[in-house]
C-alpha positions in Angstrom: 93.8 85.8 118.2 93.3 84.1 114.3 94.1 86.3 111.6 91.7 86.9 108.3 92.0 89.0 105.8 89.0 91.3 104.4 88.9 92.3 101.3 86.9 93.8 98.2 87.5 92.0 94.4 87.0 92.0 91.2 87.3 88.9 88.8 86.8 89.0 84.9 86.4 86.0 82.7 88.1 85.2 79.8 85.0 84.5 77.9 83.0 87.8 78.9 81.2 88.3 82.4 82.7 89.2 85.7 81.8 89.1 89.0 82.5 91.5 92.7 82.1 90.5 96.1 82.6 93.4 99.1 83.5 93.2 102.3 84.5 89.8 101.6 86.7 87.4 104.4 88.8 85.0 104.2 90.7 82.9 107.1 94.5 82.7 106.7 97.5 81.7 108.2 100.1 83.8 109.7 99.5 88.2 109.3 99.7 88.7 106.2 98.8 87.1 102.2 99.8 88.4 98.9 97.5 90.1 96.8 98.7 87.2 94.4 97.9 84.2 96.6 94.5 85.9 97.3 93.9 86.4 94.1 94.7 82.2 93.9 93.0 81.1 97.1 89.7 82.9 95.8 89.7 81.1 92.4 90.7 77.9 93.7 87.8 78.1 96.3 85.7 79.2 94.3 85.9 76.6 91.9 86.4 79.4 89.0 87.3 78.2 85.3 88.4 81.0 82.6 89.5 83.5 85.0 91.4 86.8 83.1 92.0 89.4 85.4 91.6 89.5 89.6 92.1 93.0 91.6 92.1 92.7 94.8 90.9 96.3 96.7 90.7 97.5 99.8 92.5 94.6 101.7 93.0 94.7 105.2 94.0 92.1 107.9 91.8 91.8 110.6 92.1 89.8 114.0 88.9 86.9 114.2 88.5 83.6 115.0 88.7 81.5 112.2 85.3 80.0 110.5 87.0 77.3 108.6 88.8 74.3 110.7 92.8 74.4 109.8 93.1 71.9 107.6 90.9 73.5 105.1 93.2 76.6 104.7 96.0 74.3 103.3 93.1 72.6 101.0 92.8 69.9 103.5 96.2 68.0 103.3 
């Protein structure tokens, strides 16, 4: 079974603002990501500019096919 990783965040900007997202999922390779390269995968994907601080809550890995095809959890190289 495909692994992805669930997960609560929270992202501040730089220049003010923020935003959350809950119950959030992600398809990865492998059982396991960093809290680090989470953090990283979710500003990258989300296309994010002036990012401050990421905190990454409530992460869990959980067993699910995968909703992306393969080649877009390496950003398609």
């Amino acid at each position: 079974m495909e692994k992805r990783v669930c997960f609560d965040f929270e992202i501040e900007f730089s220049n003010g603002g923020g935003i959350q997202g809950q119950e959030f999922r992600l398809d990865i390779e492998g059982d396991d990501i960093s809290d680090d390269a989470l953090a990283d995968y979710i500003v990258r994907d989300m296309r994010l500019l002036m990012v401050g601080t990421v905190r990454i809550l409530n992460k869990r890995i959980i067993e699910e096919p995968h909703k992306r095809p393969l080649d877009a959890l390496d950003g398609g190289e």
